[in-house]
C-alpha positions as a Markdown table, in Angstrom:
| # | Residue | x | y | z |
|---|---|---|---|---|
| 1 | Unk | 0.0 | 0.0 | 0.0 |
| 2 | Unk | 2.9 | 2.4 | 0.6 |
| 3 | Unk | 4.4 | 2.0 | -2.3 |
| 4 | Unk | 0.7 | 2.7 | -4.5 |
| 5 | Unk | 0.6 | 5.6 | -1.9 |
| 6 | Unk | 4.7 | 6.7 | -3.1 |
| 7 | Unk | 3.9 | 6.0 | -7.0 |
| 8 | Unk | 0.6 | 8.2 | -7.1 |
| 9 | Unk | 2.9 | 11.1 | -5.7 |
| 10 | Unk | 5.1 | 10.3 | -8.7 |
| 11 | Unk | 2.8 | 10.4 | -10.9 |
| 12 | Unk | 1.6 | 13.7 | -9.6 |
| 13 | Unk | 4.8 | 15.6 | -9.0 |
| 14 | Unk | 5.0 | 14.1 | -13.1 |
| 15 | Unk | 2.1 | 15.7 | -14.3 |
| 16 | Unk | 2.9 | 18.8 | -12.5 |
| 17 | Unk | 6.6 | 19.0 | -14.7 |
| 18 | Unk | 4.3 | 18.0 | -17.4 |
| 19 | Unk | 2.3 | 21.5 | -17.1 |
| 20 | Unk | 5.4 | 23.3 | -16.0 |
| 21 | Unk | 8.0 | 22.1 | -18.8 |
| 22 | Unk | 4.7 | 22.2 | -21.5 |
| 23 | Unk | 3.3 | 25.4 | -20.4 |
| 24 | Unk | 5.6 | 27.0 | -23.5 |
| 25 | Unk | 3.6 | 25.0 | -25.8 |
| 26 | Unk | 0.5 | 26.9 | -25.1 |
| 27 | Unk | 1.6 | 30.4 | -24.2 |
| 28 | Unk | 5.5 | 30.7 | -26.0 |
| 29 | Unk | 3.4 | 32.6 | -29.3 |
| 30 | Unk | 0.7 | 35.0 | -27.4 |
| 31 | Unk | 3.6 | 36.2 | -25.2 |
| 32 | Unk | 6.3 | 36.3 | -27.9 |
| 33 | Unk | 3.8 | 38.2 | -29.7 |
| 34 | Unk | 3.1 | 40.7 | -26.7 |
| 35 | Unk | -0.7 | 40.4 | -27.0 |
| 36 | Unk | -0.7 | 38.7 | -23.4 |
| 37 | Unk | 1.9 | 39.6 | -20.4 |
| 38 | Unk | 3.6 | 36.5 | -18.9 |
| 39 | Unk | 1.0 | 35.6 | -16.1 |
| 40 | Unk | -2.4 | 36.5 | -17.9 |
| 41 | Unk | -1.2 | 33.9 | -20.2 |
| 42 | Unk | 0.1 | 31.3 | -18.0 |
| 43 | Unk | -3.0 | 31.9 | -16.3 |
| 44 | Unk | -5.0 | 31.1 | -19.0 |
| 45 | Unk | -3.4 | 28.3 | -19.7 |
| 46 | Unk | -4.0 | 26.6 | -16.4 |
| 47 | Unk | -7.9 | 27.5 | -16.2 |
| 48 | Unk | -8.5 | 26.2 | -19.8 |
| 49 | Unk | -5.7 | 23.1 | -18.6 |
| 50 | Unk | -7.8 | 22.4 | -15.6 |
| 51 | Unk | -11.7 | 22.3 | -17.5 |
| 52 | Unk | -10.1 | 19.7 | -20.3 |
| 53 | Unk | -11.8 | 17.0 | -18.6 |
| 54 | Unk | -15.3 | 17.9 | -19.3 |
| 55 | Unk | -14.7 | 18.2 | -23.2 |
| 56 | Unk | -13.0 | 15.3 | -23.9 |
| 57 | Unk | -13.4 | 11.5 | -23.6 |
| 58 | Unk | -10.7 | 9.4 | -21.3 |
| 59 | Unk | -9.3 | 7.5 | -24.4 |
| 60 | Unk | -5.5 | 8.8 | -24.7 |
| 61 | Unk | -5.7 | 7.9 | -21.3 |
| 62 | Unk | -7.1 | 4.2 | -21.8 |
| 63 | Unk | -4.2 | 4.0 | -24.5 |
| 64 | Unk | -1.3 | 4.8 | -21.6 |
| 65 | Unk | -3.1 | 2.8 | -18.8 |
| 66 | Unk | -3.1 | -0.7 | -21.1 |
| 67 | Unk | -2.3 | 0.3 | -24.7 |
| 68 | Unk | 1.5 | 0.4 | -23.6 |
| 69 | Unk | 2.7 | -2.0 | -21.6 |
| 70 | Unk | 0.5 | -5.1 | -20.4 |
| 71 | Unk | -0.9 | -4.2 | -16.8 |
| 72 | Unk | -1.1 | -7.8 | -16.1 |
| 73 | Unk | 2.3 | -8.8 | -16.2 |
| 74 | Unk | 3.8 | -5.9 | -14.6 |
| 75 | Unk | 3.8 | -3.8 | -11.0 |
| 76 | Unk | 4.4 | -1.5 | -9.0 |
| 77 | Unk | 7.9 | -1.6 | -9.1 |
| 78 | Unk | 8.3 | -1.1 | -13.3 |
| 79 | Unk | 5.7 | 2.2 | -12.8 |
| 80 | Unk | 7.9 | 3.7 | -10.1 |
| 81 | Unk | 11.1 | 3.1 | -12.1 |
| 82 | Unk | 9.1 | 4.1 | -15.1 |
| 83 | Unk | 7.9 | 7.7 | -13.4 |
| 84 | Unk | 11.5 | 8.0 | -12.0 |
| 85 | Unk | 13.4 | 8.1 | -15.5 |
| 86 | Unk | 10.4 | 10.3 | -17.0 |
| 87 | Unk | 10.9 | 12.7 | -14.2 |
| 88 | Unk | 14.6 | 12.7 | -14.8 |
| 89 | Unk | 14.5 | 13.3 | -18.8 |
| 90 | Unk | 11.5 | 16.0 | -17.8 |
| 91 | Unk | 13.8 | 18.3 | -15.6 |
| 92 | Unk | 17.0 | 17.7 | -17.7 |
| 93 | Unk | 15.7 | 19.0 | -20.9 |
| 94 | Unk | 13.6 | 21.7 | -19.0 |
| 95 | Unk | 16.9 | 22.6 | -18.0 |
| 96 | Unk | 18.4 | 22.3 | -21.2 |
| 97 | Unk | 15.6 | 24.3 | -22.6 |
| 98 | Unk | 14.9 | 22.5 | -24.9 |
| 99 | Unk | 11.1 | 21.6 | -25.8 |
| 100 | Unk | 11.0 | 17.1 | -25.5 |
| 101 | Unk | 7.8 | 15.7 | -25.2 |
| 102 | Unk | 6.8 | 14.6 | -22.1 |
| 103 | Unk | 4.6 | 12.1 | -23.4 |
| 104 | Unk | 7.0 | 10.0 | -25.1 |
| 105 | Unk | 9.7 | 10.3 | -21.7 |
| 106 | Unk | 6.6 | 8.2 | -20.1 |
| 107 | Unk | 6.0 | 6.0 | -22.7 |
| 108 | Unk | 10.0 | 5.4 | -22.8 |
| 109 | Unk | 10.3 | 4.6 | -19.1 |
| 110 | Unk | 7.4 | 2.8 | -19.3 |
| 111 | Unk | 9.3 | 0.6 | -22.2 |
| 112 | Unk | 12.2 | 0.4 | -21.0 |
| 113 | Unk | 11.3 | -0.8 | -16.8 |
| 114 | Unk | 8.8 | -3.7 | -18.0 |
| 115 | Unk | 11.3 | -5.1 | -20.2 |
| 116 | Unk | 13.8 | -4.9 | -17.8 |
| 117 | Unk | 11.1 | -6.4 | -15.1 |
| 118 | Unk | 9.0 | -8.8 | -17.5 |
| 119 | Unk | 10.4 | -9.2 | -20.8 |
| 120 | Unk | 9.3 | -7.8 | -24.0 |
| 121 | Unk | 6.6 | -9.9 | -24.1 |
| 122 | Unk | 5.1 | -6.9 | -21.6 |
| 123 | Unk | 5.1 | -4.1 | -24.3 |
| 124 | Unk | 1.6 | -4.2 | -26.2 |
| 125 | Unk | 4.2 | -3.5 | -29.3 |
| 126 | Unk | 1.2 | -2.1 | -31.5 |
| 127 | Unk | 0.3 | 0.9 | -29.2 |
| 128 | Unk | 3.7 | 1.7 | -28.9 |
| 129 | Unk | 4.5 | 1.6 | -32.8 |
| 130 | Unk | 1.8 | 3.9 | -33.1 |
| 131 | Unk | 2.5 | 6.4 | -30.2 |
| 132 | Unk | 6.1 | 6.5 | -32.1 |
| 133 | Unk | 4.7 | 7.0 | -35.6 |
| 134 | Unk | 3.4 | 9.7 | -34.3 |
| 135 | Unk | 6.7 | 11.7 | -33.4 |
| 136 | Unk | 6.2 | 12.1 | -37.2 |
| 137 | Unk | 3.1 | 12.5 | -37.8 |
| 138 | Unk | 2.0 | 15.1 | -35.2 |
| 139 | Unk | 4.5 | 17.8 | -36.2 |
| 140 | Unk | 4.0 | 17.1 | -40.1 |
| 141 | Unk | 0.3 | 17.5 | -39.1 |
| 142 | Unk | 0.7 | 21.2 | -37.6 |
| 143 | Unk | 3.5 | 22.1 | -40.2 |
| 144 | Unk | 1.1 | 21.3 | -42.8 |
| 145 | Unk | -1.9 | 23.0 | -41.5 |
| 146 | Unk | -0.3 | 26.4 | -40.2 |
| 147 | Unk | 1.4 | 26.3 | -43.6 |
| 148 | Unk | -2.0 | 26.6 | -44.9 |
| 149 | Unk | -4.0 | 28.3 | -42.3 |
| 150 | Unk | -1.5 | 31.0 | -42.3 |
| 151 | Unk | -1.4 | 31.2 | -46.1 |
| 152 | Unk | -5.4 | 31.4 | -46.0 |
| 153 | Unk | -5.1 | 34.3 | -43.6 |
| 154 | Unk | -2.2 | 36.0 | -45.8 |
| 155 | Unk | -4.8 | 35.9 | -49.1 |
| 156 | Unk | -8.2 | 36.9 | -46.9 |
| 157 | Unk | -6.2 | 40.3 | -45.4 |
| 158 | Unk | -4.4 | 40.8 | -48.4 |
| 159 | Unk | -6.1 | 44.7 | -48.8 |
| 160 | Unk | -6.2 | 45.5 | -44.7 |
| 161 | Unk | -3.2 | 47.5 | -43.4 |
| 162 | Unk | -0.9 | 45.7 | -41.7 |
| 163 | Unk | -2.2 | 47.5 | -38.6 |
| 164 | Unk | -5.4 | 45.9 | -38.8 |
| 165 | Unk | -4.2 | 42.9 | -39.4 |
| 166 | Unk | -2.5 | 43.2 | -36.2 |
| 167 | Unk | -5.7 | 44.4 | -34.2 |
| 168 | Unk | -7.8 | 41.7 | -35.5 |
| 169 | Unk | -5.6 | 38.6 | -34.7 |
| 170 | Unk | -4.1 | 40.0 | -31.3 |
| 171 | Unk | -7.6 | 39.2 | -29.8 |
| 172 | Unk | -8.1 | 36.5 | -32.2 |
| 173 | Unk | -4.8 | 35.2 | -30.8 |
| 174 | Unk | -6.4 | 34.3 | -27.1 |
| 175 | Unk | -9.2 | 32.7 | -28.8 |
| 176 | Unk | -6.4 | 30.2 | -30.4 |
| 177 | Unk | -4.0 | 30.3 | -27.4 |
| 178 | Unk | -7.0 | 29.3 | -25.0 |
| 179 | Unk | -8.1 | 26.2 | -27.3 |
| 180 | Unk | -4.4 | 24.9 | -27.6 |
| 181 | Unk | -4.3 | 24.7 | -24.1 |
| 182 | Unk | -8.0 | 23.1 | -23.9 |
| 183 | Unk | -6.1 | 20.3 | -26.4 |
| 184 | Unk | -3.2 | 20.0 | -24.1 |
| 185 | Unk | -4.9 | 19.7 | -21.3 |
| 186 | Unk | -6.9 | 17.3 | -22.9 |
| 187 | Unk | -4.1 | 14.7 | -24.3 |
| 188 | Unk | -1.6 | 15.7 | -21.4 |
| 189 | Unk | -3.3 | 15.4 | -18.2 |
| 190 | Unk | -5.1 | 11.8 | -19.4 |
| 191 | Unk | -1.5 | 10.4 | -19.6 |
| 192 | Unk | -1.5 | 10.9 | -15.8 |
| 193 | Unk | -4.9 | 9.1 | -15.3 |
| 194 | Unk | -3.6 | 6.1 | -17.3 |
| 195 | Unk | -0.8 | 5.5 | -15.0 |
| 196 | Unk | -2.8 | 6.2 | -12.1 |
| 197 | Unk | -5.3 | 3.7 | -13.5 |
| 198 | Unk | -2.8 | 1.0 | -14.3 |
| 199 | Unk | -1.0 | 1.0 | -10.6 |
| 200 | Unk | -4.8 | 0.8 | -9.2 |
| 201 | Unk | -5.2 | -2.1 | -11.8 |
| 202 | Unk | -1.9 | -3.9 | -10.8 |
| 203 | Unk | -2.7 | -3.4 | -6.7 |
| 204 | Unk | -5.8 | -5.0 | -7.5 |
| 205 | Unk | -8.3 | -1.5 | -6.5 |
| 206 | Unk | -9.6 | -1.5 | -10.0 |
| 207 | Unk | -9.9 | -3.6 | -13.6 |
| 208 | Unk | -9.4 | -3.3 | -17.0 |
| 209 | Unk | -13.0 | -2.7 | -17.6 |
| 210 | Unk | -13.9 | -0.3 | -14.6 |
| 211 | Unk | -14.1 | 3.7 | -15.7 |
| 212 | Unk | -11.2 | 5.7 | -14.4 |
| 213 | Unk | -12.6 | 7.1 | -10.9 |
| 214 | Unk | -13.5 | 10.7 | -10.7 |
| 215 | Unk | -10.8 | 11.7 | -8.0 |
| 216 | Unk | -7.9 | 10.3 | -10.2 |
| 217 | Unk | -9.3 | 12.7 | -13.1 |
| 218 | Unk | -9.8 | 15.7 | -11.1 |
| 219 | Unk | -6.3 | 15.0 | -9.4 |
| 220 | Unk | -4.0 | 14.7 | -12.3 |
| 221 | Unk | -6.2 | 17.7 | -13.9 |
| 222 | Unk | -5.0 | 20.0 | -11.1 |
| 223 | Unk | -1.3 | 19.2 | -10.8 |
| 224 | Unk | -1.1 | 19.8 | -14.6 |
| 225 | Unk | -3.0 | 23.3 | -14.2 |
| 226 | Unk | -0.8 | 24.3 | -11.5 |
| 227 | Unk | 2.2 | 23.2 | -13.3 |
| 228 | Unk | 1.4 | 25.3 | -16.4 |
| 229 | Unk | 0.6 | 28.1 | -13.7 |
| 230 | Unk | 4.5 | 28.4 | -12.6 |
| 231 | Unk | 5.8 | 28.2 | -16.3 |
| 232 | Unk | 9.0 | 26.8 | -18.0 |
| 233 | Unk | 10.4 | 29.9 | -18.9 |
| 234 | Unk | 13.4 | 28.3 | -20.4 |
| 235 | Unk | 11.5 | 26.9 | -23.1 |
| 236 | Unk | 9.1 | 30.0 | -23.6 |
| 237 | Unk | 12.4 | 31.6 | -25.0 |
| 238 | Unk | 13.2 | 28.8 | -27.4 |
| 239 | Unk | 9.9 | 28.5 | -28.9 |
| 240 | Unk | 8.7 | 31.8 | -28.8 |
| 241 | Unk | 11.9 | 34.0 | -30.0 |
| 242 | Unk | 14.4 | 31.2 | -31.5 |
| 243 | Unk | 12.7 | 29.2 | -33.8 |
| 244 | Unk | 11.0 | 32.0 | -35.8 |
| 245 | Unk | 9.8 | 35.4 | -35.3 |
| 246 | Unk | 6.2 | 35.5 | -35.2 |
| 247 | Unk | 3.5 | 38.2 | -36.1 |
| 248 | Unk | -0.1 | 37.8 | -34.3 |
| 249 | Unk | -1.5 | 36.5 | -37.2 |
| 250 | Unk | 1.2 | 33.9 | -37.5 |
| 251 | Unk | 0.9 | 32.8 | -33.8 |
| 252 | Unk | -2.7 | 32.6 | -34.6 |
| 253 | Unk | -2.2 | 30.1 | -36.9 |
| 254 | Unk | 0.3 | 28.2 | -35.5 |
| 255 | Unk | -2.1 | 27.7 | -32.3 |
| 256 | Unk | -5.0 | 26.8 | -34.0 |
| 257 | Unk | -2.9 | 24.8 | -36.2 |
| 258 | Unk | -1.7 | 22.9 | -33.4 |
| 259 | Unk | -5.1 | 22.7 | -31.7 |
| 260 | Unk | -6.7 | 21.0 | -34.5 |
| 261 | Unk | -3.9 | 18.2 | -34.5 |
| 262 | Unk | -4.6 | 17.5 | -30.6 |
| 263 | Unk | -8.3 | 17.4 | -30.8 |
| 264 | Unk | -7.9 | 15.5 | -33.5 |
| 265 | Unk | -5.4 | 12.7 | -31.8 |
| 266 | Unk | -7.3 | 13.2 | -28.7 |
| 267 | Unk | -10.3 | 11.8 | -30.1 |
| 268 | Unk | -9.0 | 8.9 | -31.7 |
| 269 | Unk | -6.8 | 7.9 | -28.2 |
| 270 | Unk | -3.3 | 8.4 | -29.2 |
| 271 | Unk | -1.5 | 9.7 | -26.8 |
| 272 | Unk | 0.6 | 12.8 | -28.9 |
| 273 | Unk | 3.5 | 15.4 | -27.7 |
| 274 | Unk | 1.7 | 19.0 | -27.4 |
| 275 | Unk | 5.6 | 20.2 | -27.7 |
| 276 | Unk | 6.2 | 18.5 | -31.1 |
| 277 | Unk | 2.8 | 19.6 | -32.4 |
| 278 | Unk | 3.2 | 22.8 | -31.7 |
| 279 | Unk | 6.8 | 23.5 | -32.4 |
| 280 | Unk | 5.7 | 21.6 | -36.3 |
| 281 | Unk | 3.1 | 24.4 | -36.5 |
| 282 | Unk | 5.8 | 27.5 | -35.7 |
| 283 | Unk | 8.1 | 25.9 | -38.4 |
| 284 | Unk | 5.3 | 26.1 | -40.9 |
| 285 | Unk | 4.3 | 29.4 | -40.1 |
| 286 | Unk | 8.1 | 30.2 | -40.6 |
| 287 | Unk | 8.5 | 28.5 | -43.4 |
| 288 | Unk | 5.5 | 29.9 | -45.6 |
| 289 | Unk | 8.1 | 33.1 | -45.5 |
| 290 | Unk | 11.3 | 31.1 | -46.5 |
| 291 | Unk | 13.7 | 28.5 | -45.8 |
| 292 | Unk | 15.5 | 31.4 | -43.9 |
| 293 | Unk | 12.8 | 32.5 | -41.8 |
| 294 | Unk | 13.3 | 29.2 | -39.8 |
| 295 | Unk | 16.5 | 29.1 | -37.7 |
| 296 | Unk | 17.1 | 25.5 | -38.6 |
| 297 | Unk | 20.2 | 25.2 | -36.2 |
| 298 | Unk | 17.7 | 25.6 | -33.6 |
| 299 | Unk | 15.5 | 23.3 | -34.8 |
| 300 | Unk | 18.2 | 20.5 | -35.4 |
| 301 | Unk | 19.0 | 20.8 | -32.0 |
| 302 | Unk | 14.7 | 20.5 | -30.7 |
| 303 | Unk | 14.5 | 17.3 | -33.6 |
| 304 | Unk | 17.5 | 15.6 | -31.6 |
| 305 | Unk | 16.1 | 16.0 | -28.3 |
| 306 | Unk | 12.7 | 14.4 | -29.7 |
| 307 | Unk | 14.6 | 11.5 | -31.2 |
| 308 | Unk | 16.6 | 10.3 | -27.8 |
| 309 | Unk | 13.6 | 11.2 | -25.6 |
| 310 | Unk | 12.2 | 7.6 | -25.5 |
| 311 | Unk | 15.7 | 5.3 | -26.2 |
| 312 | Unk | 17.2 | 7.5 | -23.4 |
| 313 | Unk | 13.9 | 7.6 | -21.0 |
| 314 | Unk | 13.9 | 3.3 | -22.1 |
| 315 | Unk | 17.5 | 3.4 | -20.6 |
| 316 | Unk | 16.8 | 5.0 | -17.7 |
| 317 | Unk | 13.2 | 3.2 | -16.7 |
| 318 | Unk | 15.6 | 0.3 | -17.2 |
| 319 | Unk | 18.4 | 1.2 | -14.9 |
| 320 | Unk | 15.8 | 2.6 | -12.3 |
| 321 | Unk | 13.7 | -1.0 | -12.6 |
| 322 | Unk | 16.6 | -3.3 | -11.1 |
| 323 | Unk | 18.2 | -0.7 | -8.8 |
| 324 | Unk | 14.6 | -0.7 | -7.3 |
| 325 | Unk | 14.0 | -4.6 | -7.1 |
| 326 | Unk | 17.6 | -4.5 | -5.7 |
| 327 | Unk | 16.7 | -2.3 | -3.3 |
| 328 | Unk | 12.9 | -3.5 | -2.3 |
């Protein structure tokens, strides 16, 4: 019992970094773009982070809870090892400032501490092929549509000043901020829940085919909100002011770009990174100006971090997974 009691705290003090290392994704283009100060935003953020819950069905979390690994054949033990290496890579790259998804550090501990602990016979190898397709897909998915949202938007104001193109999408600009965080929230936070829901599964508490409990949802919605409310201001910088310069009607796009890939994914399960969505959509608003309007040293640098994030977070979940049977 005290270990379920040690690994919900994990999972907690995880989904808060998730919010605080992810509240760039929401928030980097509206303040970037000056049309909200720093804590309005992050503010924001955590209010439409909090209310996900009522807007969208608990499938990305069924997908992390039993889509991963196979909650019968694992415990405790690989979870805590599993939250242990995600909360590692989390802080690292936070530090680093550089934007990694969160998502895929759990989905790599996760990995890497049931094979260590059961074999690969654990890992449900279909979920995780698709989580890691969509690496790829997800930030194809907002290059492509900010490409084209943002090209729509150049040929609609084509004859407004470029003042009133300004003054139109600055307040435009919450509207799209606000639902990007409603789709993070949304995808984010149900990670949580599923590992939550699988250590309740594993202890026995719950089954495969019981609803995830109201006080696990409201829980893991909180601790994401009130991570997003302190901000990673580390990575705010790098994908506000680094990657591109934006204009309001560019950050416009690139959030409602990204929104529509998260709602999208949200509703089919898949458990996607908000950081790679997002960071897709400010390339394509960059590059619908030029090749050199993207700083693509910067960008090299984010694509590496998203390519060790789950071989890296496998290796630690691992090494975390026998020092922790040694130890208990």
């Amino acid at each position: 019992m005290t270990l379920l009691y040690v690994v919900i705290a994990f999972v907690l003090i995880f989904d808060f970094l998730n919010g605080f290392h992810d509240s760039a994704n929401s928030i980097a283009t509206v303040v970037s773009t000056k049309v909200l100060s720093p804590f309005t935003a992050v503010a924001m953020a955590a209010f439409f982070n909090f209310i996900a819950f009522t807007v969208f069905p608990l499938k990305v979390a069924t997908t992390i809870g039993k889509g991963v690994v196979d909650p019968d054949v694992i415990n405790l033990t690989v979870i805590a090892a599993a939250l242990v290496a995600a909360i590692t890579w989390n802080i690292l790259t936070w530090w680093w400032g550089l934007p990694s998804s969160s998502s895929h550090t759990l989905v790599g501990g996760l990995v890497g501490a049931s094979i260590a602990y059961s074999g690969v016979g654990s890992v449900v190898i279909s979920g995780v092929v698709k989580i890691v397709a969509f690496i790829v897909v997800a930030p194809l998915l907002g290059m492509t549509l900010s490409f084209i949202v943002s090209s729509i938007v150049v040929i609609i104001c084509r004859k407004l000043t470029p003042f009133k193109v300004d003054k139109i999408f600055r307040k435009l600009q919450i509207l799209s901020s606000a639902t990007l965080s409603l789709g993070h929230g949304g995808n984010d936070a149900q990670k949580s829940m599923g590992i939550i829901w699988a250590a309740l599964i594993v202890t026995g508490y719950t089954t495969k085919n019981e609803p995830i409990a109201l006080w696990v949802i409201l829980s893991c919605q909180t601790a994401i909100a009130l991570g997003t409310l302190f901000g990673g201001w580390r990575i705010v910088k790098t994908m506000g002011q680094k990657i591109t310069k934006l204009k309001p009607f560019e950050g416009f796009s690139s959030d409602i770009s990204g929104a529509m890939t998260l709602f999208g994914a949200t509703h089919f399960g898949i458990p996607v990174s908000t950081t790679h969505t997002i960071t897709g959509a400010i390339i394509g608003v960059g590059s619908r100006k030029g090749v050199s309007a993207v700083k693509w040293g910067v960008t090299k640098k984010i694509f590496w971090a998203w390519i060790l994030t789950i071989p890296i977070s496998a290796a630690i979940g691992a090494s975390m997974c026998y020092l922790l049977k040694w130890i208990l």
